[in-house]
N, C-alpha and C positions, 0 to 999 in steps of 0.2 A: 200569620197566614191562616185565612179561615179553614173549615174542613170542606171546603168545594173546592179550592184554589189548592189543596191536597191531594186528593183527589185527584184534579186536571195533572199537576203535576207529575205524578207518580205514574198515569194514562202513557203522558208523553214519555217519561223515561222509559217506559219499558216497549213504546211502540220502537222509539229509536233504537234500544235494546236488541230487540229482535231483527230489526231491519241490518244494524249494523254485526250483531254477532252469530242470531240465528240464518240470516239470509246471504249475511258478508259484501263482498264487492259484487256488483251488478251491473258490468259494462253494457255499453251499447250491442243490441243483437244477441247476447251471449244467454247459456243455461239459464244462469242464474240470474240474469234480468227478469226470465221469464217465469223460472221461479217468482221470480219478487211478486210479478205480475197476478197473480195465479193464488199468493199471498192475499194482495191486497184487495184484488178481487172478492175472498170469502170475509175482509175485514168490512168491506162496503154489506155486504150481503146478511149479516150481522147487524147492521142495523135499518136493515129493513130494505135495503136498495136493492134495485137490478140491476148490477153490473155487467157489461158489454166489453169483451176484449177486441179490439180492432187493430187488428195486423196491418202492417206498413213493410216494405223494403227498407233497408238498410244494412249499410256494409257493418258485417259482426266482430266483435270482440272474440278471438276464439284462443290466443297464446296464454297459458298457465304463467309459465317462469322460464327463465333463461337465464344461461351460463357463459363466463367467459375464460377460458381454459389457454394453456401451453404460453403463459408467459415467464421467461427466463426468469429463474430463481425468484419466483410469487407464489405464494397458493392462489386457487380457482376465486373469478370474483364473481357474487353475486349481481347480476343485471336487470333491470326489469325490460320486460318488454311495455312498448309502448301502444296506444290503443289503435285495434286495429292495425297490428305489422300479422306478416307470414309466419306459418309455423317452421322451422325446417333447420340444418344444422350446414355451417358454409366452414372455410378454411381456406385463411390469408393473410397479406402482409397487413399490421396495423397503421393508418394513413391515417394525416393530421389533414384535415379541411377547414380547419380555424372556423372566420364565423362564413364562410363560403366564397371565400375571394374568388375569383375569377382564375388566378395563376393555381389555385392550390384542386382544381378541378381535374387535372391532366392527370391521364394515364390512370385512371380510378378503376378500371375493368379486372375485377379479380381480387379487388381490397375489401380489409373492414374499416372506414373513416369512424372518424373521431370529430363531432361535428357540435360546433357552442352553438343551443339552442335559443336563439331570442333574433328580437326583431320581427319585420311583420308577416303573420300568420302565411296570410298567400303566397309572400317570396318564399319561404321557407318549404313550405309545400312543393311550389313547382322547382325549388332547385334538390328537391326531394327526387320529384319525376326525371329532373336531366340525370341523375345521378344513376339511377335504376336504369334508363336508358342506354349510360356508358358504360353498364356491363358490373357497377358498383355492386357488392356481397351483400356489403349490411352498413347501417348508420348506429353510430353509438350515439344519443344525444346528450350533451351532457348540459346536465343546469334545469331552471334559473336558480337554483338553492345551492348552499355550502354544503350541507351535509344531510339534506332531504330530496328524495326523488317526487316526480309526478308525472302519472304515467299520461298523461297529456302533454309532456314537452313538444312533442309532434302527432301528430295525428292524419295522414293523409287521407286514409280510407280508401285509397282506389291506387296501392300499390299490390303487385301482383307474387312480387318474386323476392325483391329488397325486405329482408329482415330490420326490423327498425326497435332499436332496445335505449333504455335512460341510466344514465350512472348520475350523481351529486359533481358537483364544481372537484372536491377533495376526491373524490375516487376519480376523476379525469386526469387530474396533475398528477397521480401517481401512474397514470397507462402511459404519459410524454417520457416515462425511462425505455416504455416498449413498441415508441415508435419501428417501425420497418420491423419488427420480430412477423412471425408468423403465429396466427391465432387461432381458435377455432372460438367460435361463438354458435351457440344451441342456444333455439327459441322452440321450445315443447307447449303442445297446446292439442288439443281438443276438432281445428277446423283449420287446416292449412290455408283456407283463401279468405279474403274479405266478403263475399257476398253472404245478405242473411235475410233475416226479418225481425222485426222489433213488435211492440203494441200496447197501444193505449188501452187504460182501464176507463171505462166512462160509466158514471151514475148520475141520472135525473134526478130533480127532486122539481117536480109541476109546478107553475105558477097559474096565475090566472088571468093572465093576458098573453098575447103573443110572442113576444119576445124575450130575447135567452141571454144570462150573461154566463159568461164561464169562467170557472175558475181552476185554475188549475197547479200542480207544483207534479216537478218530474220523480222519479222513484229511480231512474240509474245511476250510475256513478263512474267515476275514472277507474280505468284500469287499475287494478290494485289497491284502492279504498273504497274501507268502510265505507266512507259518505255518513257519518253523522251530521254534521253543519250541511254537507252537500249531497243531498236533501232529503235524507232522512226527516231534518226538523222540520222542512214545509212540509213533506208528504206527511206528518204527523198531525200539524195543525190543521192539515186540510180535510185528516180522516175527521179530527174534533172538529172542525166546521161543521162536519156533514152530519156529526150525532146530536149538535145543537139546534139543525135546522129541520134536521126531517118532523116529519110533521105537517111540518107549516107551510100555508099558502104564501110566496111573496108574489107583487105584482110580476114579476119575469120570471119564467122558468132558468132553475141554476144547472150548470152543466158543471158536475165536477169532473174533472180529468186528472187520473196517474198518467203522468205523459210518459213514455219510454225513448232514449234515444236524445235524449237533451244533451249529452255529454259530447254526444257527437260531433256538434257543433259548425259541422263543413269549416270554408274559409268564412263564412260570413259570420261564425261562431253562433247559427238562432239553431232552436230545436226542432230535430228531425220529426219527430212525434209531434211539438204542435204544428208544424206543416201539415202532416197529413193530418192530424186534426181538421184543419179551415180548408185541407181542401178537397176534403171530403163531404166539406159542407158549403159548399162554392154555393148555391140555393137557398142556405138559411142565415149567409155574412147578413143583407140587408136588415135580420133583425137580432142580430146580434149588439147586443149594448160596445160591450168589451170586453176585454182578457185583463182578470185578474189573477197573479201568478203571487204565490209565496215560494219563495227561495230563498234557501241557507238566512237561518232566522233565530238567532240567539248564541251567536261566538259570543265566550266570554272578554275577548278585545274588540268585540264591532260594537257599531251602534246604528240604532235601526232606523231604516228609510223608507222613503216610500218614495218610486220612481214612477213619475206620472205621465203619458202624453197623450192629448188628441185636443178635442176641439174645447174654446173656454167654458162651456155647461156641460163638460165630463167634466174636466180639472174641477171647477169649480163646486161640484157636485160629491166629491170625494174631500170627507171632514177632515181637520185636522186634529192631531192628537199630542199633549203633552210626549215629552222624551223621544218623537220621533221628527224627525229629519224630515225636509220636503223639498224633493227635486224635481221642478219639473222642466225635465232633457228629453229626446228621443233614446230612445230604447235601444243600444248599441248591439245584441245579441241576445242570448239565453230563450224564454218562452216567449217574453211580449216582446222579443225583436221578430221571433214568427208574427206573433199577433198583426204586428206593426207593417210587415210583409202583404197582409192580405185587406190592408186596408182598414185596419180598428184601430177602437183608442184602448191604453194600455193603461194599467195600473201594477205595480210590481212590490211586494215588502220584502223588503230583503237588508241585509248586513253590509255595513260601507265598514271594511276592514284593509289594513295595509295588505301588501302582499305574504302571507304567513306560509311558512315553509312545511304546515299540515294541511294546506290545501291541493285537491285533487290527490291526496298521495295518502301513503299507508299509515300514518297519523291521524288522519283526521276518526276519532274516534269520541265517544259520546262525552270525554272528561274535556273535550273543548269549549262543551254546551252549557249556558245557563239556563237551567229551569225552568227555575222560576221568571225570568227574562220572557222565556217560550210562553210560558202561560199567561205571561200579560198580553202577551200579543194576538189572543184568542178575542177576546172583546175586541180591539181593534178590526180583525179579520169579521167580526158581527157583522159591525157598523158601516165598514165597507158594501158588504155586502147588500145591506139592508135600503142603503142611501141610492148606490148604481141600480138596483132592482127597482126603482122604482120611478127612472128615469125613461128618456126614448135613447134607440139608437142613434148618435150624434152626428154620424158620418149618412148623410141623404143618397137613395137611391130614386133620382126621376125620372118618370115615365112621361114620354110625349109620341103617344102616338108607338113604331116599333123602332125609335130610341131610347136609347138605353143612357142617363147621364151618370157617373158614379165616382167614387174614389178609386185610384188607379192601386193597382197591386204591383209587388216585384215583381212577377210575369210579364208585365203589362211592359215592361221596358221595352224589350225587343221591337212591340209593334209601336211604340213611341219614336224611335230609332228612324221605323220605316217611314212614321209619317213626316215626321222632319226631313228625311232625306229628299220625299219624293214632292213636299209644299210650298219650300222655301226657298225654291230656285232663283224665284225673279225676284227677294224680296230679302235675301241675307247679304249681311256684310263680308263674308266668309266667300262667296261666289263673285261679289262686285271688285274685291281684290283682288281674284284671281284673274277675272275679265279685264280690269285695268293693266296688271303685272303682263300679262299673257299666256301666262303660265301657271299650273298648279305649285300652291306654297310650300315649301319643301318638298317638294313630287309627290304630298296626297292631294286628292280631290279638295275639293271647300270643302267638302255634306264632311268630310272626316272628323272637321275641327268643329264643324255646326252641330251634329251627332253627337261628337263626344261630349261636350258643353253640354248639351240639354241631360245626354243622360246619366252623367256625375250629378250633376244636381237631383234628378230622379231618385238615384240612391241615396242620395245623403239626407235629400228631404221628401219620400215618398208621400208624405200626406201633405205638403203643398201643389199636390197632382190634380187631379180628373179629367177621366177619359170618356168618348164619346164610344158609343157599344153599338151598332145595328148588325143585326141576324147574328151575333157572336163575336162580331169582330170589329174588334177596335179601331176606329177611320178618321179618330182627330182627340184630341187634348188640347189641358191648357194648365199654365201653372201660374204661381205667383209667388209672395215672400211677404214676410211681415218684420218690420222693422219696430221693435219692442223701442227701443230708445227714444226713435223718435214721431212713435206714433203712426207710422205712415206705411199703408200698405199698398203693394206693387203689382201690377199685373206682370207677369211674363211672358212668355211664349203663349203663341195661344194658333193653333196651327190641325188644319182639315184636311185629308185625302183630297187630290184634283178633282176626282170622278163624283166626288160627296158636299162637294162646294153648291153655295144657293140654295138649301136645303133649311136653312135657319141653326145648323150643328153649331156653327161657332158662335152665335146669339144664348143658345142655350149651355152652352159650356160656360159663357160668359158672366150669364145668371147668378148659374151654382158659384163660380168664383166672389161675385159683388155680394151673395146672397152670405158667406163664408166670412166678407170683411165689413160686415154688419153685426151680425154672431160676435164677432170678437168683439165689435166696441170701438170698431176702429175710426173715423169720422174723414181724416182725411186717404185719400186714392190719388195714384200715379202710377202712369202708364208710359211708355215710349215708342214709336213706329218708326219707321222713313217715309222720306218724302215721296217718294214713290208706289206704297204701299199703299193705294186708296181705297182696296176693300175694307183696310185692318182700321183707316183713319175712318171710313163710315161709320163701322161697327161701333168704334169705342166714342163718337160722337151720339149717335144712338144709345149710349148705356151710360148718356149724359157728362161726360169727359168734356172739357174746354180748352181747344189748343192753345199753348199760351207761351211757347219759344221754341224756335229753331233752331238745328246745331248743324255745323257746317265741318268737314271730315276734306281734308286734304291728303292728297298720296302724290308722293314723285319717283320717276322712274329714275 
């Protein structure tokens, strides 16, 4: 190793050092996030930047530790509380909830459950809230590990009253001796309720043209962990980003961001802090390149990735590097599932590692990290930068006139929702059944099944969207799909407010779509309408389409 790659090294050990020994755990909203904040702040400052702390809401991290006392012939067990539960001390029988059956729900008012933590995030959540709401004490949650906690086994954020703490698989099996005893469980803490505020660290470094890419890694961490891997080591690499690039002109201004509040992760598990990031900058998304996010970056069992998405001259625009990994998925959560949220292309470096029982939990400490690993990954983090800075924004914002055409955002569902409900009357399968049958299908309306259809697909594939914008609001979209295997890309839905029809919106929606499966490279197009729909068979006749077989749909009563 030369004496520069010494150097680098020794930088990053001791930032992570400090971060995990001097600053410790750094939950969402809590002191010592803000501490961290306030750290990192004078660490940017140091080399030459303005840092800008930008506060956000968000429910806080405020419980210390917690106890689980008075069980028949035990001593007192240690519990953690989990992120974001109540402070307070309760006393009751111990109740088994298993993994939440339905039978094992009853008569919960005045207990402390015992409740196996897995399965998926949002049911676990809301059968969090029935629970608080039947009067439940407290939840012990126990798992996903044998004999490691992490204080994210649940996380609701917006429980008020319900104490919620984590034991290991092996401390759960020894509480099944003291089912129905009577318990006392104490959760001590600093902020009895969940409301708080978090905040972003942001430092510029100027470019010479308009546009910004951002790059960012979060600095908080789970209840009760260091966060060495998570993400001491991006927020490390990111601080050496920032000392290798200051200085210099690239073509886009870089926006680096300490995010706060990643941890938090809601049910959709994206970060709280890059939220209010992009949507504080709802004004400057159009020239926004992308979000590039380094997270947990050098386990000594991972191996490094790079999770890519958005349109083919981002992807393609972002080099490849020996020993690293390339995926390119949608961005299921963390910082570029916000990114991914407000309508940008993502780029992520980060660690593909099994499930390891020092993650999110009071293990994960700097002897998990390799180094040397980390400091290879500083050139990489360059080169990224260097390559996307020098590109356009991929995702088009046009102007015709005061239309607005653009890539649709998570917000944007609801008024998708509305325009589907109120477009597609005379012209869905979903309502022509209904007229046939005579009745609504299973006693909901059509729009129920037409609605939910369109907007599952919304979520799963937010940037095969674009929506039509005039005076603010959203009055039509359109989607479509791309079919990698076989070449072939799809129009979908493509759907205008009543009152906004003959306007040219859905031509222009159309555009951006055809304009999007040219970009990619794609040659052949397919579309599908009903025979009865002669606005939509115009339209797509006009954008050069050729009718070329009819399908015939039979129904008996």
């Amino acid at each position: 190793m030369n004496r520069e790659n010494t150097k680098l090294r020794h930088r990053l050990e001791t930032l992570v050092g400090q971060m995990c020994e001097s600053l410790g755990p750094r939950p969402p909203g809590s002191s010592a996030e803000r501490r961290a904040a306030e750290w990192l702040a004078e660490r940017l400052a140091e080399l030459g930047y303005e840092p800008q702390l930008e506060e956000f809401d968000c429910p806080a991290h405020g419980a210390e530790a917690a106890r689980l006392s008075g069980l028949d012939g035990a001593a007192d067990i240690e519990v953690y509380p989990t992120q974001h539960s109540p402070a307070g001390k309760v006393t009751g029988p111990l109740h088994w909830l298993g993994f939440g059956e339905q039978h094992l729900q009853q008569d919960v008012a005045g207990r402390i459950g015992v409740l196996m933590a897995t399965g998926d995030r949002r049911e676990l959540h809301r059968l969090l809230g029935r629970l608080e709401s039947a009067g439940m004490l407290a939840v012990i949650a126990a798992g996903p590990y044998g004999d490691a906690v992490t204080g994210k086994a649940v996380r609701p954020g917006g429980l008020q009253r319900m104490l919620t703490t984590t034991v290991s698989i092996r401390t759960a099996l020894g509480l099944t001796r003291h089912f129905g005893q009577e318990v006392t469980l104490e959760v001590t803490g600093s902020r009895p309720t969940a409301e708080g505020r978090s905040q972003n660290v942001v430092a510029e470094l100027p470019g010479t043209g308009p546009n910004i890419l951002v790059v960012c890694a979060h600095y908080d961490t789970a209840a009760h962990s260091p966060g060495a891997l998570d993400n001491a080591s991006g927020t490390a690499l990111m601080l050496e980003l920032a000392r290798c690039l200051r200085g210099q002109r690239l073509p886009a201004t870089v926006l680096f961001v300490a995010t706060g509040a990643e941890e938090f992760g809601a049910d959709d598990g994206c970060g709280q802090g890059a939220k209010a990031l992009f949507a504080r900058r709802l004004g400057e998304l159009p020239r926004i390149i992308g979000c590039f996010a380094v997270d947990a970056v050098g386990c000594r069992l991972g191996v490094r990735h790079l999770r890519l998405w958005g349109p083919g001259p981002f992807r393609r625009a972002v080099p490849e590097f020996a020993g690293v990994a390339r995926d390119e998925r949608r961005p299921g959560g963390c910082d570029d599932g916000s990114a991914h949220q407000y309508g940008l292309a993502t780029v992520a470096l980060m660690d593909d590692y099994a499930s390891n029982p020092f993650f999110h939990g009071p293990d994960d400490t700097p002897e998990v990290l390799d180094f040397d690993a980390m400091a290879g990954m500083l050139k990489v983090c360059e080169r990224i930068v260097a390559a996307l800075a020098a590109t356009d924004p991929p995702y088009r914002y046009r102007r015709r006139g005061e239309l607005l055409v653009r890539p649709a955002r998570r917000d944007d569902v609801s008024a998708i929702a509305e325009v589907t409900r109120e477009s597609f009357g005379p012209y869905s399968m979903s309502r022509m059944k209904e007229d046939f049958f005579g009745a609504p299908l299973g006693g909901k309306p059509w729009h129920h099944y037409k609605v939910r259809s369109v907007c599952d697909y919304a979520r799963r594939a937010l940037d095969c969207f674009v929506v039509a914008e005039l005076a603010g609001r959203v009055v039509g979209y359109a989607s479509y799909s791309l079919d990698e295997e076989q070449q072939l890309a799809e129009v979908g839905n493509n759907a205008v407010l009543p009152e906004y029809q003959r306007r040219g919106i859905a031509t222009a929606l159309q555009e951006e779509v055809m304009a999007r499966f040219a970009e990619e490279g794609y040659r052949h197009w397919t579309v599908s309408t009903l025979s009865n729909d002669l606005p939509a068979q115009r339209l797509y006749a006009k954008m050069g389409f050729e009718e070329y077989i009819r399908v015939i749909m039979y129904l008996r009563k």
